[in-house]
N, CA, C and O of each residue as an XYZ file, in Angstrom:
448
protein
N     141.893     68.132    100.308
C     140.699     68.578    100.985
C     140.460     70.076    100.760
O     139.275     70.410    100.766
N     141.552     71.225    100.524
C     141.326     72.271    100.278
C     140.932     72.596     99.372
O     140.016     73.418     99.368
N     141.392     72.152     98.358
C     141.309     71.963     96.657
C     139.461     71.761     96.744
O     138.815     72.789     96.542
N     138.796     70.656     96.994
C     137.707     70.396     97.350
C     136.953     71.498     98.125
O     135.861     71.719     97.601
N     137.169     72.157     99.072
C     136.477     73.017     99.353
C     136.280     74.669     98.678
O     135.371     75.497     98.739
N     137.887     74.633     97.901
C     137.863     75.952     96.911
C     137.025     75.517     95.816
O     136.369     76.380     95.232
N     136.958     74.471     95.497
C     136.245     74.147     94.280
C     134.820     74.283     94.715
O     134.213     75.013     93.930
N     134.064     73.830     95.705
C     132.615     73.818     95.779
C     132.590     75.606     96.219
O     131.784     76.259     95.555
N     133.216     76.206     97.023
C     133.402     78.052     96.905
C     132.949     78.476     95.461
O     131.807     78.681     95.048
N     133.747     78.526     95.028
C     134.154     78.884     93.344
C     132.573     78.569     92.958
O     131.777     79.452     92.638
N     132.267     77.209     93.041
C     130.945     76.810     92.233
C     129.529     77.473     92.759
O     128.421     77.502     92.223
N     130.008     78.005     94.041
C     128.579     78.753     94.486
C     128.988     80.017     94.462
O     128.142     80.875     94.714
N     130.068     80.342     94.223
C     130.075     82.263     93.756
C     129.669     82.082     92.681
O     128.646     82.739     92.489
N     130.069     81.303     91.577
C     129.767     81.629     90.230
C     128.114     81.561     89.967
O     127.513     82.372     89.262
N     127.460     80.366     90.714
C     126.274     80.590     90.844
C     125.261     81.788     91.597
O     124.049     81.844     91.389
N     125.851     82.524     92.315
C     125.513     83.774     92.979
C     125.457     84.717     91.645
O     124.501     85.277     91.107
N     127.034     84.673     91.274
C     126.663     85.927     89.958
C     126.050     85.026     89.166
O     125.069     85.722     89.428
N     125.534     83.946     88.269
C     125.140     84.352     87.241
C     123.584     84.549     87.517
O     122.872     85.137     86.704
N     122.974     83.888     89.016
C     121.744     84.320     89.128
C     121.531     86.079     89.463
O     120.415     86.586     89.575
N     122.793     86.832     89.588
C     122.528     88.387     89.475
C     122.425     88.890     87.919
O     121.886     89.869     87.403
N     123.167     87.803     87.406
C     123.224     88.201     86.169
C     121.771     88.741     85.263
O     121.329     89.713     84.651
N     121.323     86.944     85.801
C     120.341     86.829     85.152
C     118.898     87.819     85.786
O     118.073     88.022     84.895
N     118.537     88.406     87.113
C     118.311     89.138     87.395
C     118.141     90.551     87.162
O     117.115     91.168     87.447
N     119.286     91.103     86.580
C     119.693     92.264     86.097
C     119.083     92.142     85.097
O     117.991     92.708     85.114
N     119.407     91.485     83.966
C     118.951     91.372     82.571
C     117.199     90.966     82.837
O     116.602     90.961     81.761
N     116.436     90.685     83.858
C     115.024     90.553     83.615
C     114.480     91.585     83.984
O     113.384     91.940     83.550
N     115.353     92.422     85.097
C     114.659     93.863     85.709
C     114.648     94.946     84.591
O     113.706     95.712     84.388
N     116.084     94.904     83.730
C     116.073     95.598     82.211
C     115.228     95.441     81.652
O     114.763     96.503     81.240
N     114.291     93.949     81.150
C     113.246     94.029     80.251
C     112.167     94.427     81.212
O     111.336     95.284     80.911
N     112.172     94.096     81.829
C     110.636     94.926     82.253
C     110.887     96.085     82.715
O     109.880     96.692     83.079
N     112.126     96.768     82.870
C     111.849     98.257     82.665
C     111.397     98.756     81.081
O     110.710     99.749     80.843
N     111.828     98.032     80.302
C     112.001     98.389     78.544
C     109.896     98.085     78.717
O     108.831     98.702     78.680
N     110.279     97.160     78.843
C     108.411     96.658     78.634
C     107.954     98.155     79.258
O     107.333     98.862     78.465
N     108.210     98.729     80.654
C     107.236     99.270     81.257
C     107.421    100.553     80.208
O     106.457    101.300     80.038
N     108.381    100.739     79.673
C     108.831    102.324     78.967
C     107.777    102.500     77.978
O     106.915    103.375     77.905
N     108.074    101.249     77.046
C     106.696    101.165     75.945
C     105.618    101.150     76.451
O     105.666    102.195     77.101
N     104.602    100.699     76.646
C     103.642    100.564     77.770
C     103.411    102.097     78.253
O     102.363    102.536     77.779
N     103.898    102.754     78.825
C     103.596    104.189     78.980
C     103.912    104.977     77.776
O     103.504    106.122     77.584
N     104.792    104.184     76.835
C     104.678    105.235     75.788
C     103.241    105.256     74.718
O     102.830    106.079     73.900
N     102.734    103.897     75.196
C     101.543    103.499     74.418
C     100.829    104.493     74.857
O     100.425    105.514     74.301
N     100.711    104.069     75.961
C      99.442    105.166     76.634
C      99.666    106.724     76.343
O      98.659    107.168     75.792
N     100.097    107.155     76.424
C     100.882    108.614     76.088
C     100.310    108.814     74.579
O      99.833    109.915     74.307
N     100.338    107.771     73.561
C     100.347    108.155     72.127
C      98.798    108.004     71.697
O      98.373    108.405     70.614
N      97.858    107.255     72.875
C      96.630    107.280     72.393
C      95.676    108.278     72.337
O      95.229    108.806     73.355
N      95.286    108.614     71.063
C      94.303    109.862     71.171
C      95.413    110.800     70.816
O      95.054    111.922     71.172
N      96.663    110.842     70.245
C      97.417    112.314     69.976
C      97.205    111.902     68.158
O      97.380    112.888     67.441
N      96.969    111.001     67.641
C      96.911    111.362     66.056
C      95.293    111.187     66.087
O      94.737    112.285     66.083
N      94.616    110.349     66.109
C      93.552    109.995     65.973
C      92.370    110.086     66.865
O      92.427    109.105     67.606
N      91.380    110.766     67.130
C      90.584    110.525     68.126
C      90.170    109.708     69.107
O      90.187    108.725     68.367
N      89.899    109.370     69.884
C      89.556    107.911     70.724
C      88.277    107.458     70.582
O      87.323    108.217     70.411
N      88.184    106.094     70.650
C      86.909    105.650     69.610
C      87.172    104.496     70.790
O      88.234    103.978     71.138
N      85.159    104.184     71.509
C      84.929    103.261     71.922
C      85.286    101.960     71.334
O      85.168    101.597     70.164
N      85.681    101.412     72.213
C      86.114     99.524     71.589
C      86.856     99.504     70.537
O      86.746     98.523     69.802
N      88.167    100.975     70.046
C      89.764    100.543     69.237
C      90.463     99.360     70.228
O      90.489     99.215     71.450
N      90.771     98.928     69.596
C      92.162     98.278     69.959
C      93.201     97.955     68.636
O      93.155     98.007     67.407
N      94.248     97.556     69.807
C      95.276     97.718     68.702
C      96.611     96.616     69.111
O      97.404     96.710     70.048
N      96.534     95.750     68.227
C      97.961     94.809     68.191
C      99.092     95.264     67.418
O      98.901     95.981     66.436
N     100.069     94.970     67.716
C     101.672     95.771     67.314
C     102.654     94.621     67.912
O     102.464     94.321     69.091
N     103.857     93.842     67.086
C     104.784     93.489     67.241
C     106.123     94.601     67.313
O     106.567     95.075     66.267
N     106.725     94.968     68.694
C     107.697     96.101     68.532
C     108.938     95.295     69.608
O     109.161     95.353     70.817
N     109.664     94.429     68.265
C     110.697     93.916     68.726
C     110.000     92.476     69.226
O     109.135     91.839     68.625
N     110.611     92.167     70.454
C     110.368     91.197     71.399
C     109.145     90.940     71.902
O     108.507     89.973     72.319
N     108.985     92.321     71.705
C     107.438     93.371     72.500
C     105.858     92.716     71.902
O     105.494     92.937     70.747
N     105.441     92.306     72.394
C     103.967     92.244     71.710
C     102.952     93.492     72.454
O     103.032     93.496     73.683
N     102.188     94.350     71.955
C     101.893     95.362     72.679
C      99.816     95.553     72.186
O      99.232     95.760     71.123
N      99.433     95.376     73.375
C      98.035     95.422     73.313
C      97.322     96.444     73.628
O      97.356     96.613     74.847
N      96.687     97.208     73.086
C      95.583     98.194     73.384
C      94.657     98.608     73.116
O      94.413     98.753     71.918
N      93.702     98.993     74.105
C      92.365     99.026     74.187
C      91.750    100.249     74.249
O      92.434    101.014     74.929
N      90.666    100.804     73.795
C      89.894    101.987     74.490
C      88.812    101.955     74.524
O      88.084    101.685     73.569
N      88.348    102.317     76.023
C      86.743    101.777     76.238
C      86.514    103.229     76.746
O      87.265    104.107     77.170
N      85.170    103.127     76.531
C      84.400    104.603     77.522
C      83.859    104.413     78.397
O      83.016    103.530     78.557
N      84.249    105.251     79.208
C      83.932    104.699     80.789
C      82.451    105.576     81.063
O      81.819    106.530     80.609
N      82.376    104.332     82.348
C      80.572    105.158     82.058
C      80.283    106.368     82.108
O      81.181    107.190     82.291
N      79.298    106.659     81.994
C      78.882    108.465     81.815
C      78.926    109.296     83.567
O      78.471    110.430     83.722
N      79.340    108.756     84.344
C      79.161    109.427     85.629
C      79.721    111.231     85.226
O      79.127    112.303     85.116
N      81.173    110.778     85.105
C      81.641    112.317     84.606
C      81.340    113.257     82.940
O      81.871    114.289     82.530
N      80.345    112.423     82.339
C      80.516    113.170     80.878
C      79.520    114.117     80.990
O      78.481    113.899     81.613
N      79.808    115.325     80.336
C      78.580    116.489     80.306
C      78.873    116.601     78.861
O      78.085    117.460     78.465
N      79.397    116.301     78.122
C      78.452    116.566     76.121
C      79.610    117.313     75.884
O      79.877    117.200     74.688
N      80.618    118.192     76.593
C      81.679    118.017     75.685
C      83.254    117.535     75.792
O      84.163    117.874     75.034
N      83.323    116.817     76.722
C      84.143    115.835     77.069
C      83.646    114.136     77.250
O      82.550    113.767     77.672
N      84.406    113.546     76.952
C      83.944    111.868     77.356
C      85.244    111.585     78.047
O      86.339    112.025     77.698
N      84.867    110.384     79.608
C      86.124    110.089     80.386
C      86.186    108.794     79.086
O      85.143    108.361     78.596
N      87.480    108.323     78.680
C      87.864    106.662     78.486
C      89.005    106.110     79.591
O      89.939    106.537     80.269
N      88.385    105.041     79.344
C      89.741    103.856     80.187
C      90.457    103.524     78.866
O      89.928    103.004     77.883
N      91.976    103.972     79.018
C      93.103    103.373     78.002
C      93.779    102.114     79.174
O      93.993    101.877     80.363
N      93.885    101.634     77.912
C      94.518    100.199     78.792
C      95.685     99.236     77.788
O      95.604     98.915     76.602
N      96.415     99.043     78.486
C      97.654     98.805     77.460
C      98.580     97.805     78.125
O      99.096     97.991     79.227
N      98.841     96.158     76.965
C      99.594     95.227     78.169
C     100.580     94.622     76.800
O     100.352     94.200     75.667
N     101.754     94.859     77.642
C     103.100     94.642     76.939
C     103.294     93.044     77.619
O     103.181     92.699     78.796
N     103.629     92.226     76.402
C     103.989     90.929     76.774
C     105.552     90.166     75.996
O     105.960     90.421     74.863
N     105.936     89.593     76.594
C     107.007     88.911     75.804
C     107.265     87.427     76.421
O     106.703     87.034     77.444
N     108.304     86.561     75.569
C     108.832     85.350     76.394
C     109.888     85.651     76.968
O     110.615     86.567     76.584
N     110.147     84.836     78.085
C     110.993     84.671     78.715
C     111.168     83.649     79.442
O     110.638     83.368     80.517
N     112.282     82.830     78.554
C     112.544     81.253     78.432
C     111.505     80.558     78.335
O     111.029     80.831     77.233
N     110.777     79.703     78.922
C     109.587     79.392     78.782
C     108.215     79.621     79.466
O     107.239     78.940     79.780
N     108.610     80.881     79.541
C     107.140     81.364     80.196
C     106.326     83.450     79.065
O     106.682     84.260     78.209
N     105.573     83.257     79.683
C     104.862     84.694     78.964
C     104.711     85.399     80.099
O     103.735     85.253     80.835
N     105.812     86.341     80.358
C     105.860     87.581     80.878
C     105.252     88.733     80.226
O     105.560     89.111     79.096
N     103.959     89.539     81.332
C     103.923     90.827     80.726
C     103.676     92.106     81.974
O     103.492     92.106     83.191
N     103.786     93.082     80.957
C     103.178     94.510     82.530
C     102.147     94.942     81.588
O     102.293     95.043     80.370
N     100.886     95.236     82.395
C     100.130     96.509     82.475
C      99.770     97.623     82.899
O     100.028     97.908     84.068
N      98.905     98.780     81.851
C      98.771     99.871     82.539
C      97.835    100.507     82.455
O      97.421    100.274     81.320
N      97.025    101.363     83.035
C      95.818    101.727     82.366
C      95.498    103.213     82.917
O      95.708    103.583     84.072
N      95.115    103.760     82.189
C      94.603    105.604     82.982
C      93.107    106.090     82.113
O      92.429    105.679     81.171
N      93.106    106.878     82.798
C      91.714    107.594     82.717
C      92.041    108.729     81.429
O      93.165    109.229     81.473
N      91.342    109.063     80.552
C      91.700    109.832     79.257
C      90.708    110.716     79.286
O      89.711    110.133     79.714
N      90.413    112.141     78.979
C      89.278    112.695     78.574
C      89.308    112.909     77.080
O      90.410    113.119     76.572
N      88.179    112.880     76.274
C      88.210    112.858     74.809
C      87.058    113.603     73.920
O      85.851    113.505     74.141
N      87.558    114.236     73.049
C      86.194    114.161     72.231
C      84.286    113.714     72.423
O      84.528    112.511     72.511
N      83.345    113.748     72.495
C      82.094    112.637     72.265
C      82.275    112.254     70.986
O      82.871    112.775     70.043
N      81.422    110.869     71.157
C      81.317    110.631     69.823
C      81.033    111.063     68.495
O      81.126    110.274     67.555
């Protein structure tokens, strides 16, 4: 009878850790996802100007990485700045589902 009760113990610790396990290792990728993802955003508009309706697909790793740039309406533009919305969504699998994060900020740029 003891034997029996160490054994069903045993079988629900081990199930405790490996669901931390597996936990740990999903909070890692979506920190990694969120890193890229702000690094996207960060890199738009530093080589190339920002241009209404770019976007941009990129396989980086695991990573599938999407981005967009729109111009946001004219409320704030006076002729020598333009506001854009950058917007940027990191996706991957995970087991059988499509996990992703997004992010998006306000850019000032160039006019057209």
């Amino acid at each position: 009878m003891a034997l029996a009760i160490a054994v069903l113990a045993l079988a629900a610790l081990f199930g405790l850790v490996r669901g931390a396990l597996i936990g740990t290792a999903r909070s890692e990728t979506i920190a990694e996802a969120t890193l890229l993802a702000e690094s996207t955003l960060e890199a738009m508009g530093t080589v190339a100007p920002l241009v209404d309706g770019d976007t941009a697909d990129q396989q980086n790793g695991r990573f599938h990485v999407h981005a967009t740039v729109q111009r946001y309406p004219d409320v704030a533009a006076n002729g020598y700045v333009v506001p854009y919305a950058l917007a940027t969504t990191v996706s991957w699998r995970d087991g059988g589902q499509t996990r992703s994060v997004s992010l998006s900020t306000l850019r000032l740029g160039a006019p057209p």
